[in-house]
C-alpha positions in Angstrom: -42.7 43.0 24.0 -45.9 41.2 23.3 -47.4 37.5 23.8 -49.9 35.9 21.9 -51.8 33.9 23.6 -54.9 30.9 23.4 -57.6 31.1 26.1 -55.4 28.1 28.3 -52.7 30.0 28.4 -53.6 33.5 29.6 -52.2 32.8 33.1 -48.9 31.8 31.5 -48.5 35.0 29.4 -49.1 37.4 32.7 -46.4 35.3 34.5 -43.6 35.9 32.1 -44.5 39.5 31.0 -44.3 40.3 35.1 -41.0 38.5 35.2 -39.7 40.6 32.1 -41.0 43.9 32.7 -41.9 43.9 36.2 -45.3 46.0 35.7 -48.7 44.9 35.4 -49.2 43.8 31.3 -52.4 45.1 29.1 -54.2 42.3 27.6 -56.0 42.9 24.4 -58.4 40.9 22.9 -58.1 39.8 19.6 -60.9 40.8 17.3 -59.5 41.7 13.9 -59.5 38.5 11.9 -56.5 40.0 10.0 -54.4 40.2 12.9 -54.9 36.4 14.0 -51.6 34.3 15.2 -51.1 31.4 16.7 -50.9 30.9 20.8 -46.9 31.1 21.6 -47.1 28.2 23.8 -49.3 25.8 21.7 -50.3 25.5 18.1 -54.4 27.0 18.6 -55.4 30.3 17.6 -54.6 33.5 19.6 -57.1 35.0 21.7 -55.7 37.6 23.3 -52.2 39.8 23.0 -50.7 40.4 26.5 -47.9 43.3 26.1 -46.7 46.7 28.0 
């Protein structure tokens, strides 16, 4: 499972991954300019991918 997540909603993205998998997640930041998404939450850009 993996998030993508803005800047605002970092906090958000830890909370759920801890409710789904029960383990502390890895948050990855986002450098690759091929690999940009959009936030999961709200329309701005990704800044980090929060997954296991």
């Amino acid at each position: 499972m993996k998030i993508y997540c803005c800047l605002e909603h970092t906090e958000l993205a830890l909370d759920v991954m801890v409710d789904e998998i029960e383990l502390a997640p890895v948050f990855e930041k986002i450098e690759n300019s091929a690999d940009k998404k959009s936030c999961e939450y709200c329309e701005n850009e990704a800044v980090y991918v929060v997954g296991n």
